[in-house]
LOMARGU-70437 format. One line per 10 residues: number of its first residue (from 1); their letters; for each residue x, z, y of N, C-alpha, C. Coordinates in steps of 0.001 Angstrom, whole numbers, plus 500000, padded with zeros to 6 digits. Each point is the difference from the previous one (the first is absolute). Layout:
<nodes>
NUM = a = X Z Y X Z Y X Z Y ~ ...
</nodes>
This chain:
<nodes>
1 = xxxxxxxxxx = 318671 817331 304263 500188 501287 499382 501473 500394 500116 ~ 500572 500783 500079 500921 501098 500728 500419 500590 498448 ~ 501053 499941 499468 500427 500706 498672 501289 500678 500713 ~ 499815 501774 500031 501177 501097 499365 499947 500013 498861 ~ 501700 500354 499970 500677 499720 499165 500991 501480 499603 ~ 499356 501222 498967 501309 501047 501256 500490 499928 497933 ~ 501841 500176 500118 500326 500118 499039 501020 501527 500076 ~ 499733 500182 498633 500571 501585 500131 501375 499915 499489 ~ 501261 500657 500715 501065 499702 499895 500817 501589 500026 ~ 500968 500591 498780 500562 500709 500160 501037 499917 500526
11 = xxxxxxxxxx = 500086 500862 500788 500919 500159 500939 501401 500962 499514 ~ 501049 498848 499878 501520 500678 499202 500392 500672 501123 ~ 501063 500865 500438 500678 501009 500868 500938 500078 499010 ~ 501554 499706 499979 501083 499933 499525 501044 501083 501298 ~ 499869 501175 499750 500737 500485 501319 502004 499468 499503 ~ 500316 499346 500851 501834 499609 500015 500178 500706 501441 ~ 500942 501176 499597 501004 500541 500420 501440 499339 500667 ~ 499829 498681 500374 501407 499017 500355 500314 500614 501495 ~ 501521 499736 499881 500562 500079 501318 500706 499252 499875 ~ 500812 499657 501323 501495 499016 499742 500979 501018 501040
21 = xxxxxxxxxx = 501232 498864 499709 500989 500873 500185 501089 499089 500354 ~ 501327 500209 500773 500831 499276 499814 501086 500125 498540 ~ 500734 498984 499242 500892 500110 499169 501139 501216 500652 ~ 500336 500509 499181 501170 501409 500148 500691 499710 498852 ~ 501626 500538 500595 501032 499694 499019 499842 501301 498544 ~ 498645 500751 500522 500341 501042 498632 498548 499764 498688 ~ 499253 498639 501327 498797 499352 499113 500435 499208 499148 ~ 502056 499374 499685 499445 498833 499662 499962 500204 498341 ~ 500535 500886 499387 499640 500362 498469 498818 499872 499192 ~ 498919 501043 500837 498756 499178 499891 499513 498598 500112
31 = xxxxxxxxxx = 500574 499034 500954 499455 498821 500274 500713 498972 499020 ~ 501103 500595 499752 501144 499371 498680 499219 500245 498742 ~ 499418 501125 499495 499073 500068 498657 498835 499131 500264 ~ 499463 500001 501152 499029 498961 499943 500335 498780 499869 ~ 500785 499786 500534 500765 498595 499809 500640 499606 499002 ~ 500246 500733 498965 500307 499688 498700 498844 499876 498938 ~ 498799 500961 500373 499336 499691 499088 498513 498765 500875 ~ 500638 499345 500543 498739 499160 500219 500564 498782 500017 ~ 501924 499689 500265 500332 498528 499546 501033 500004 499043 ~ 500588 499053 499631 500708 499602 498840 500926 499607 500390
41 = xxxxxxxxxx = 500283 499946 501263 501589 499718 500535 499849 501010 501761 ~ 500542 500675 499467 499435 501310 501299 501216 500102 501320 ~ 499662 500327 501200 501036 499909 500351 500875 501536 499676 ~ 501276 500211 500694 500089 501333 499750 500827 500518 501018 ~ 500344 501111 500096 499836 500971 500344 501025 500000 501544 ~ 501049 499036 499837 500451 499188 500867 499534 499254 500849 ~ 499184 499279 499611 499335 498915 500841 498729 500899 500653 ~ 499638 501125 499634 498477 500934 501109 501485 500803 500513 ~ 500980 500416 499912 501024 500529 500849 499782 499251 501161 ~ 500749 498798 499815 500120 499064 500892 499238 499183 500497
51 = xxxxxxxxxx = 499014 500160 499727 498589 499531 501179 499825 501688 500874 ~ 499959 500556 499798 499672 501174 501201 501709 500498 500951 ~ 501330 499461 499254 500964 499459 501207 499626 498928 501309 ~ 499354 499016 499836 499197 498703 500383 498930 500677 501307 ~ 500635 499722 501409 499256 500318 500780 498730 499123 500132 ~ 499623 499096 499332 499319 498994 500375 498777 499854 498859 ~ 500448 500901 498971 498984 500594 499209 499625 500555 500430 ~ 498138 499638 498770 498942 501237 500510 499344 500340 498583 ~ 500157 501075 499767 499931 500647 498593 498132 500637 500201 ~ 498852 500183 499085 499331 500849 499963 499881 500209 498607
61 = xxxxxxxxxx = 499606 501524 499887 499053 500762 498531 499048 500207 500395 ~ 498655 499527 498897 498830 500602 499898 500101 501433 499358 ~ 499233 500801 500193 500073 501648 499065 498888 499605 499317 ~ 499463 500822 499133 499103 500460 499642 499956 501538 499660 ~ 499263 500638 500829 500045 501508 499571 501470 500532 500230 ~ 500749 498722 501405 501095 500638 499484 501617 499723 499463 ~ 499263 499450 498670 500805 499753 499143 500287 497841 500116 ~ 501217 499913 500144 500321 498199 500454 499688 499270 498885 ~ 499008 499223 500148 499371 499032 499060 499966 498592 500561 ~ 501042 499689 500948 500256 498395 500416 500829 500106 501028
71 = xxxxxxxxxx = 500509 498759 499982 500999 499936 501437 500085 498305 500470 ~ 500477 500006 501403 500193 498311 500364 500806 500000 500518 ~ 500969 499066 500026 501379 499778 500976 499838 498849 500089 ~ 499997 499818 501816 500426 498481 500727 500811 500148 500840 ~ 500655 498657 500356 501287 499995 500608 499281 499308 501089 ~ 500292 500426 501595 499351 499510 501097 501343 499170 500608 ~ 499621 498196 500580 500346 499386 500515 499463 500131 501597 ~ 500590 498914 500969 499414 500248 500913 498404 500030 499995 ~ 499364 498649 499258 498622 500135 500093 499140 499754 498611 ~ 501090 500276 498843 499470 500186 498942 500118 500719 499071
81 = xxxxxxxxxx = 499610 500424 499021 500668 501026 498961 499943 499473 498797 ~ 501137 500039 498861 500056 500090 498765 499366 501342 499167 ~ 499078 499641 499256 499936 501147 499328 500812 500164 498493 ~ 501088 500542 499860 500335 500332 499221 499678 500840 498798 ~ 498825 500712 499929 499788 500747 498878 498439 500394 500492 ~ 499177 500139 499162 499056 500825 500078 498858 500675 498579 ~ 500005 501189 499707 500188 500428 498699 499027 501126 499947 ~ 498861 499382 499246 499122 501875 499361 499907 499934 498969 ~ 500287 501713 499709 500586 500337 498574 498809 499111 498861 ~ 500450 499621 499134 499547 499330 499073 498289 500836 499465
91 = xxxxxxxxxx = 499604 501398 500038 498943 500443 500197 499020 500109 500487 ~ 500883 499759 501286 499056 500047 501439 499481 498640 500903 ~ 500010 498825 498666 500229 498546 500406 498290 499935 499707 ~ 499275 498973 500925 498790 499243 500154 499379 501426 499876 ~ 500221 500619 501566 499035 501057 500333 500107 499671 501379 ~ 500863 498805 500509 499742 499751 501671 500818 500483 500583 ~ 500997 501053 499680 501149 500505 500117 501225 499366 500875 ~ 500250 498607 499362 500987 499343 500373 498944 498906 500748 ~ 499372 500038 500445 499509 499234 501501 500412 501169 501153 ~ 499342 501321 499315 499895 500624 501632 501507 500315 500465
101 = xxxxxxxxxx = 500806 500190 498988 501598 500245 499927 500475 498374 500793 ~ 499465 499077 499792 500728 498621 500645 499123 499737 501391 ~ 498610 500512 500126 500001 500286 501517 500241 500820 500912 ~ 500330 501394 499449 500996 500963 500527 501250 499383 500735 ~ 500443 498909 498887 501355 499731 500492 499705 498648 501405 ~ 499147 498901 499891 499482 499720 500798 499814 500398 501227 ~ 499372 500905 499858 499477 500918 501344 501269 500363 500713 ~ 500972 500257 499424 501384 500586 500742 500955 498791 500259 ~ 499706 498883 498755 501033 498585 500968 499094 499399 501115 ~ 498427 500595 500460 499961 499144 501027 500730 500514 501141
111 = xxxxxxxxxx = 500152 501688 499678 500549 500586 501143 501631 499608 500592 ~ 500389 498612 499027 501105 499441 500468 500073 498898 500204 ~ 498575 499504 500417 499428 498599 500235 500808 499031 499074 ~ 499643 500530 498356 500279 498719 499107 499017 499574 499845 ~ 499539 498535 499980 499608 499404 499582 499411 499291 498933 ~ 501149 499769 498643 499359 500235 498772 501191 500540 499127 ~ 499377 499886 498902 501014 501208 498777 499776 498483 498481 ~ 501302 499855 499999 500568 498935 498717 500326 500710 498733 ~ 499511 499945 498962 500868 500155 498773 500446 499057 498984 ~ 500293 500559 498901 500167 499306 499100 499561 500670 498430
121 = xxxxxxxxxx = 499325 499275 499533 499554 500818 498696 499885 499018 498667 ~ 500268 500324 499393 500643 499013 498380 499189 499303 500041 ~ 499968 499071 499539 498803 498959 499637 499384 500482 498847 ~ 500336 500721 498987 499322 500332 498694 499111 501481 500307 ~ 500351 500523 500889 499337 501061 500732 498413 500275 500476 ~ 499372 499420 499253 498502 499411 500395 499038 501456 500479 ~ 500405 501257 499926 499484 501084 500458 500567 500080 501388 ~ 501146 500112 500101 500318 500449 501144 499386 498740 501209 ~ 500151 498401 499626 499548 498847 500779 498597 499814 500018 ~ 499171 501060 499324 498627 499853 500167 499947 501177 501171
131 = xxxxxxxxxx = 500312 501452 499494 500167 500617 501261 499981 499833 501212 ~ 501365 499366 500031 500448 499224 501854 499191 498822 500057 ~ 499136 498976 499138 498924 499456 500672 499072 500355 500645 ~ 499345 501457 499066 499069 500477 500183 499811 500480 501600 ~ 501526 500901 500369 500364 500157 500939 500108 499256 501305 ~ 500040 498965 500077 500543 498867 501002 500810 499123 500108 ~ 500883 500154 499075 500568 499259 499870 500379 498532 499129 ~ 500589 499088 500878 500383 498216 499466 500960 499909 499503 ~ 499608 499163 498655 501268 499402 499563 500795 499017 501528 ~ 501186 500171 499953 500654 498908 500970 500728 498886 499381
141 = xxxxxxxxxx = 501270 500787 498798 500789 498913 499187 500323 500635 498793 ~ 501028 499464 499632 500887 500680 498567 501228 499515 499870 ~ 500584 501331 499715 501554 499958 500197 500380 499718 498331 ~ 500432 498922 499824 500303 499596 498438 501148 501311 499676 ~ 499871 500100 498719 500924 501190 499322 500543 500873 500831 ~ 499462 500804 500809 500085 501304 500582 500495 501253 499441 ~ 499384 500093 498985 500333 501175 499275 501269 500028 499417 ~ 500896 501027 499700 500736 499938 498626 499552 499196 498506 ~ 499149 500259 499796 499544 499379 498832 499937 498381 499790 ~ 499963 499705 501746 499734 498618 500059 498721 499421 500312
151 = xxxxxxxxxx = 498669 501125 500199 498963 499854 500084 499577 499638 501344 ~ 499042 499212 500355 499692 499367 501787 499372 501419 500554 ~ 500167 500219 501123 499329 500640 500646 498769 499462 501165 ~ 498422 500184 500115 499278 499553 501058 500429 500756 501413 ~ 499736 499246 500792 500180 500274 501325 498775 500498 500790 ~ 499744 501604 500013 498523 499876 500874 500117 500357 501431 ~ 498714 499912 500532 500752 500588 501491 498110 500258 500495 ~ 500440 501201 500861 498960 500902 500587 499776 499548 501411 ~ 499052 499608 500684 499919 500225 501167 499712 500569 501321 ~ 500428 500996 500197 499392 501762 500481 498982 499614 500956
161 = xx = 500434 499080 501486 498615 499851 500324 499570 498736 500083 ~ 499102 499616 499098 499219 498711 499728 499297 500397 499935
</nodes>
């Protein structure tokens, strides 16, 4: 005997309006309020200056509608990249947002045949290190007292094509 099985399933349609964009020196105010209100030791306003001086940076914004609701900055080596920052506004967090914003950025370091992308993210940070698991990425090591505070930082690392 042969059992169908049909189950009835509503069907969500969430229309997102996203674009990306490169970082601009007149974006970074916006990306500075975001960045204040989503960490507790933020960088500022100096340090997003001086990553878009940095020929070797590669800056993107997600939009929404538009309006900049995340950003990522990595620093490209010959065949790897640091990612230095990657950030959606504290609202717009666990809507998938900051995956498609970190394969955006992906998609453009393969176009410089990197290889993989390293960070570093607090050890007490258990949102952001579930994220970048979720994502692809391995723990590798840990850098004892990294932080100012004194806190370790994990070592993850991406591997673009594996």
């Amino acid at each position: 005997m042969n059992w169908v099985i049909f189950i009835k399933m509503k069907l969500i349609i969430k229309p997102i309006n996203i674009s990306f964009k490169p970082l601009e020196k007149q974006d970074i105010d916006d990306v500075l309020a975001i960045e204040c209100l989503a960490y507790s030791a933020p960088w500022n306003k100096a340090k997003f200056v001086g990553s878009l001086g940095n020929k070797q940076t590669l800056t993107v914004l997600i939009l929404l509608k538009g309006k900049i609701i995340g950003y990522a900055i990595a620093l490209r080596s010959i065949d790897s990249a640091d990612l230095l920052n990657l950030c959606i506004h504290p609202k717009n967090q666990h809507q998938g947002l900051g995956s498609q914003l970190f394969l955006n950025l992906v998609t453009q370091l393969k176009e410089f045949d990197i290889d993989s992308v390293i960070l570093e993210v607090r050890q007490s940070n258990k949102a952001a290190r579930s994220f970048y698991q979720k994502n692809g990425f391995e723990l590798i090591d840990t850098r004892k007292k990294y932080y100012a505070d004194g806190e370790d930082a994990k070592i993850l690392c991406f591997q673009i094509n594996k």
